[in-house]
N, C-alpha and C positions, 0 to 999 in steps of 0.2 A: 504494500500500500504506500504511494506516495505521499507524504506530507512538509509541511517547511520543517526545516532542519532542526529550527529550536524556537520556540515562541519570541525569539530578543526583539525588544524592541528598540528601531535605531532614529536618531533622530538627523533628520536631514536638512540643511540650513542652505537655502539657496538667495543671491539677489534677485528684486525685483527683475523682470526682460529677459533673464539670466535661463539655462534649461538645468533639469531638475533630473537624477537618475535616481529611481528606488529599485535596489537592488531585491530579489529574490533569490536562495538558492533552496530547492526540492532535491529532498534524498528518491534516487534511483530503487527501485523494487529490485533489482538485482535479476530479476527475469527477462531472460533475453528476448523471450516473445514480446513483451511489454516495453522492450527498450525502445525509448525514445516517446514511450506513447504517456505519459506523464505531462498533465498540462498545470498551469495555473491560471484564476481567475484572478484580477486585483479591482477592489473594490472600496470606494471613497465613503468612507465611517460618517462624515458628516449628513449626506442624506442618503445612505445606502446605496449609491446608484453604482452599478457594475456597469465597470468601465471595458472591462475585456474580460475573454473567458480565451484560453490560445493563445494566436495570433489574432483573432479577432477582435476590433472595438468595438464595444457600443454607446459609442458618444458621436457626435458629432461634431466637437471639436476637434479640429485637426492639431491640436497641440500635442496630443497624447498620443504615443507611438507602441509598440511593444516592440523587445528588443530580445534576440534570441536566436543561438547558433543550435542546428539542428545537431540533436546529440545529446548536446550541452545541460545540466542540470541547472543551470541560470537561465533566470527571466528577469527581465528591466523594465521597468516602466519611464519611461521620456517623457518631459512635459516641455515641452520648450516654450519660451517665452513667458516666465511664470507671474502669473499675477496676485496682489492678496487674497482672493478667492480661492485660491489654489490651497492655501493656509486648511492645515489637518493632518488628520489620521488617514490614510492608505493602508490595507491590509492584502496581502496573497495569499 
């Protein structure tokens, strides 16, 4: 079963305009049928809204990116051009 690696929470301090990386890393199930098929959603605590689930967004802001080498036990979330509204909790 995949899950985030340990519940830490990190605090990420970006400038206004500035872009924004929230790192994710997901432990592997070790099963090689299953390699690779480990996804993560990341989702903005302030009004719940699931921003991606994969590679897929569901915003419509194009600020917010998903970042992610196929393989790879890391997922990224990208916000570029960050505003105070942006201000919060993110979870994957």
């Amino acid at each position: 079963m995949a899950g985030a690696e340990n519940n830490t929470i990190t605090n990420v301090t970006v400038q206004l305009g500035a872009t924004a990386y929230l790192h994710c890393h997901v432990r592997s199930t070790g099963d090689r049928a299953l390699a690779g098929a480990e996804q993560v959603s990341w989702v903005r605590r302030r009004d719940w809204h699931i921003l991606s689930s994969g590679l897929f967004t569901y915003t419509n802001d194009e600020r917010f990116q998903i970042l992610h080498a196929e393989g790879s036990d890391d997922w990224t979330l990208q916000i570029k051009f960050v505003q105070k509204r942006d201000n919060g909790t993110y979870e994957c």
